[in-house]
C-alpha positions in Angstrom: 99.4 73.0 45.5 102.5 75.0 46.0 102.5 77.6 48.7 105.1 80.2 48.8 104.9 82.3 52.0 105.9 85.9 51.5 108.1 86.4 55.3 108.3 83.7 58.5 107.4 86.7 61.0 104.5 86.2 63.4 101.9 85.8 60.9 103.6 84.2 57.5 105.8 82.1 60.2 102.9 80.8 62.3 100.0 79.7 59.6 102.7 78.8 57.0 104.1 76.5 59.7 101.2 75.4 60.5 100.4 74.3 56.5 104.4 73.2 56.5 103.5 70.7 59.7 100.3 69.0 57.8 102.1 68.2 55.1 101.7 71.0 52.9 104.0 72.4 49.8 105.3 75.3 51.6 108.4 77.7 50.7 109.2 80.8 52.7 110.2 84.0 51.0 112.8 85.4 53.5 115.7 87.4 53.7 119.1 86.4 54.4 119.3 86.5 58.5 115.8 85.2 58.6 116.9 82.2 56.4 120.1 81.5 58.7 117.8 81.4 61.9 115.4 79.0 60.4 118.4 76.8 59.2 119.8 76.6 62.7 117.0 76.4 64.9 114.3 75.6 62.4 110.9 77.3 62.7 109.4 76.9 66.5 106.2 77.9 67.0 105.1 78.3 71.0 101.6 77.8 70.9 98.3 77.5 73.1 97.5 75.4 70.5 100.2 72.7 70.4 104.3 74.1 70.1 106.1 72.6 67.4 109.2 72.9 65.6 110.0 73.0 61.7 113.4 72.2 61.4 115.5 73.2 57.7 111.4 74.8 56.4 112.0 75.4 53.0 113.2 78.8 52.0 114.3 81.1 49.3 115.7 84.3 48.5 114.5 86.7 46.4 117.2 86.6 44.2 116.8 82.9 43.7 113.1 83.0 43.1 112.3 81.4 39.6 109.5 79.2 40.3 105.9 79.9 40.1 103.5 79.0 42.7 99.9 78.6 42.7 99.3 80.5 46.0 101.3 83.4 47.8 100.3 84.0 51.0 101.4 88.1 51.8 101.1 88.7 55.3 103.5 92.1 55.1 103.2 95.3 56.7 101.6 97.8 54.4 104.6 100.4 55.0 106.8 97.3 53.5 104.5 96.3 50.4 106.5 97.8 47.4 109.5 95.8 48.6 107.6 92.5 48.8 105.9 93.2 45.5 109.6 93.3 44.2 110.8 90.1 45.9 107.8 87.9 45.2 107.2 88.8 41.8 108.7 85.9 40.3 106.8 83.8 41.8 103.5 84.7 40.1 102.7 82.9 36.9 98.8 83.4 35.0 97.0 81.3 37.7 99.0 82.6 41.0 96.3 83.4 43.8 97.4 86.1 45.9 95.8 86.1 49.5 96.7 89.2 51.2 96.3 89.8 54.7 97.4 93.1 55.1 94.9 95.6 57.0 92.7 97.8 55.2 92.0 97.8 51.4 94.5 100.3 49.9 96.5 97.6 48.6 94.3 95.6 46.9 94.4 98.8 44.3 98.4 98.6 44.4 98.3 94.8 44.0 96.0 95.0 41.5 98.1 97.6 39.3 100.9 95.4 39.4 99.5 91.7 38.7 95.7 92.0 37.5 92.5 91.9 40.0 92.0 88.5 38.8 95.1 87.6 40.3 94.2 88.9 43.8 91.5 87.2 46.2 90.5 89.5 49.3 91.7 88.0 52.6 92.3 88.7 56.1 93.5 87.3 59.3 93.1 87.5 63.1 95.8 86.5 66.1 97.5 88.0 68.6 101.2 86.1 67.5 104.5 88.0 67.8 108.5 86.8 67.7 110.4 86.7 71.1 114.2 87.4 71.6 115.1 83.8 70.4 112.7 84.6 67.0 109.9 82.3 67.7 106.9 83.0 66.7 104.6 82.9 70.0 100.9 82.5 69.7 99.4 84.7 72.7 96.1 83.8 72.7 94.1 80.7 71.2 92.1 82.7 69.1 93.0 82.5 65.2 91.1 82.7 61.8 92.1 83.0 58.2 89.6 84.1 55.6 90.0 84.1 51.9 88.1 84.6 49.1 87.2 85.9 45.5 86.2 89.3 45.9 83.0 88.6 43.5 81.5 86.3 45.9 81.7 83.5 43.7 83.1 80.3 45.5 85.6 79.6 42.5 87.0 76.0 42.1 90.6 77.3 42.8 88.9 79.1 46.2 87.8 75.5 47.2 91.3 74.0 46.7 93.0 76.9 48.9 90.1 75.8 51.2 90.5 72.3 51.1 94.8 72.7 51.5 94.7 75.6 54.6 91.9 73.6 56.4 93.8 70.6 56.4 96.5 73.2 58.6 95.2 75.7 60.1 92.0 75.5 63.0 89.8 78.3 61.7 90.3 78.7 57.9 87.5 79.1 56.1 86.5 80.5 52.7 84.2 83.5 52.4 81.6 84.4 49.9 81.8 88.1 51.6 85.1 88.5 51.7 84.9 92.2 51.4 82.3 92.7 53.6 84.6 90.6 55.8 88.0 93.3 55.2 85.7 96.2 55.9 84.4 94.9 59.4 87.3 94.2 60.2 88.9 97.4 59.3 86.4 99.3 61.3 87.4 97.3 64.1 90.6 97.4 63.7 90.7 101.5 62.9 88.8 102.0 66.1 90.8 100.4 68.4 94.0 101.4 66.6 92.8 105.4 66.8 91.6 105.3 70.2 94.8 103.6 72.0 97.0 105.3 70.1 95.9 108.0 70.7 95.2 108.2 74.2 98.5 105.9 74.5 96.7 103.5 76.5 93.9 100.4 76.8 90.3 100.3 76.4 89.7 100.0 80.0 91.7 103.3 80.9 89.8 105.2 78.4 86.6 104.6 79.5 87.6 105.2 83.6 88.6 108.5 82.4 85.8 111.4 82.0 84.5 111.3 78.2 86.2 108.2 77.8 82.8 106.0 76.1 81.5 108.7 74.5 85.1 108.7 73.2 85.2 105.1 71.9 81.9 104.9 70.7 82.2 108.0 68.8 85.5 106.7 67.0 83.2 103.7 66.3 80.4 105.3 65.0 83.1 107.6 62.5 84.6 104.4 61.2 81.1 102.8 60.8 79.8 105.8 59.1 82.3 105.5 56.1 81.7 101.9 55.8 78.3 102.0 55.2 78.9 105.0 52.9 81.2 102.9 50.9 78.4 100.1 50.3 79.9 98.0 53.4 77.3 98.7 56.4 78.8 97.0 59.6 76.3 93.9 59.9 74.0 94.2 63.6 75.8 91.2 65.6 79.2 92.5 64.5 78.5 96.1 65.5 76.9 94.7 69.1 80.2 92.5 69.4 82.8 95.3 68.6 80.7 97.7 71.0 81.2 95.5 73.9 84.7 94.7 73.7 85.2 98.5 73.3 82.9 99.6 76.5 84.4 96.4 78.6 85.4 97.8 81.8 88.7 96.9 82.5 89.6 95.8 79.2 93.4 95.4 79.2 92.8 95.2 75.1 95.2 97.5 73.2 95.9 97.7 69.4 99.3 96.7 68.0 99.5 100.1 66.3 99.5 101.4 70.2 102.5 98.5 70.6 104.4 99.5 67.8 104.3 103.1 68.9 105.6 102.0 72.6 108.7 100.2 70.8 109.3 103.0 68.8 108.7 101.4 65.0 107.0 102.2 62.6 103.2 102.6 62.1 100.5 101.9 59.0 99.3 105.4 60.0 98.1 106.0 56.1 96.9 102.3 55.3 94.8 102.0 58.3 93.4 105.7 59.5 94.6 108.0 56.5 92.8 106.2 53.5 90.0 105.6 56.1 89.6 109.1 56.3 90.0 109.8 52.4 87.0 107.5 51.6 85.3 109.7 54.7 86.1 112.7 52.4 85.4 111.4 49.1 81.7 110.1 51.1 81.3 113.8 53.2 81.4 112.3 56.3 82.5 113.8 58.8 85.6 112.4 60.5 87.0 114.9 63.9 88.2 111.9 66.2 89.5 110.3 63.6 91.5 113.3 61.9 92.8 114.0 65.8 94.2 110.4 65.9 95.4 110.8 62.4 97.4 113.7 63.1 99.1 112.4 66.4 100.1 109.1 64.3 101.8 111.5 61.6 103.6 113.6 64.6 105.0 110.4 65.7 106.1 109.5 62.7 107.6 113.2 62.2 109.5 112.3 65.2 110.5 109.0 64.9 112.6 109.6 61.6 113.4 113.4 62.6 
């Protein structure tokens, strides 16, 4: 099975690394600096799960993709999808699986458009990973999981080989047969946290020592939830009671990266994550204030950034 990895950032470059060091046919779609980095120093990976280093991974330009591959792993930033679209389309022959893991669902629509829903599986991913000043990719935490699937539910015979390939890899891949169930959970999750830190431009645990503060979270919760279930995806009872804790956790140093981002100054998924969030709440007549707050202060920022 050939693998081409669409970026070596913190995501592509930690689970494509990890496929890369179990033996796995794995190509990285990078750009020129990103290539030279990788040929000198090879791809390091600082890990509570075991540090390694990839040295020479194989790479390739856009302009030299010819090949196809049967699996291309897209673990871009929304804001940067048409461009990778563009560089990996080469790459995609009649029985490419795409596994996007890219928050939210708007571009499943856009990836559909261009290469056919039978093309695209859902996916998703979750780990706390970024690159450090000598551009390795530094797990943070131990936690990780990688989810793919067809978005039918059926457990398709090229789903099980994807299965059989990343588990050999990665610790916590595993196929889903509610893959879009999956996406949407997380998405409320992740458009909670996202629209409540950035917002009040600090962590969970500040929020809630401040007056309001739960009624604050849990109403952002209960807005993202609300659209969810309106869309056919109600957030299941253990995942609801999970995501409620860690959001009334006193203390909770937990922050989302959207908050990060915003602290470095670069740019944000404002419209993937919260806007289309809200436009489903429209399209549904549910009513969205906290949200359309948050969504507004992400769009000043971004008014600013580039201004």
């Amino acid at each position: 099975m050939r693998i081409l990895v669409v970026g070596a950032g913190a995501i592509g470059g930690y689970f494509g690394g990890r496929l890369l060091q179990a033996g796995r046919d794995v190509t990285f779609l990078v750009r020129p600096r990103r290539a030279g980095e990788l040929a000198s120093a090879g791809l390091v990976i600082k890990s509570p799960n075991g540090d390694v280093t990839l040295n020479n991974p194989p790479t390739v330009q856009a302009d030299a993709l010819k090949d196809k591959f049967d699996v291309v792993l897209l673990s871009c930033k929304a804001f940067d999808l048409d461009d990778a679209i563009k560089s990996f389309a080469a790459a995609v022959g009649p029985n490419t699986a795409i596994i996007p893991m890219l928050n939210g669902m708007k571009h499943l629509d856009t990836l559909d458009a261009r290469f056919g829903k039978e093309r695209v599986l859902g996916g998703l991913c979750a780990i706390a990973a970024t690159l450090n000043e000598k551009r390795e990719v530094v797990q943070l935490q131990p936690m990780q999981s990688i989810n793919y699937g067809e978005r039918d539910g059926k457990l398709s015979d090229r789903v099980k080989a994807i299965d059989e390939a990343f588990k050999s890899g990665i610790n916590g891949a595993a196929a889903s047969q509610n893959i879009m169930q999956d996406m949407w959970e997380k998405w409320v999750f992740l458009s909670s946290l996202a629209a409540s830190t950035s917002l009040m431009r600090t962590s969970v645990g500040n929020i809630l020592a401040a007056p309001g503060g739960r009624d604050f979270l849990l109403g952002m919760l209960d807005e993202t939830s609300a659209i969810a279930t309106a869309s056919g995806y109600t957030p299941g009872g253990p995942f609801f009671e999970r995501v409620k804790g860690m959001l009334t956790t006193e203390g909770s140093p937990m922050t989302a990266s959207m908050f990060r981002d915003i602290k470095a100054g670069l740019p944000v998924e404002a419209d993937h994550v919260i806007g289309d969030l809200i436009a489903r709440g429209d399209a549904a007549k549910v009513p969205v204030p906290k949200l359309r707050i948050a969504y507004t202060h992400l769009k000043a920022y971004e008014k600013q950034r580039v201004g």
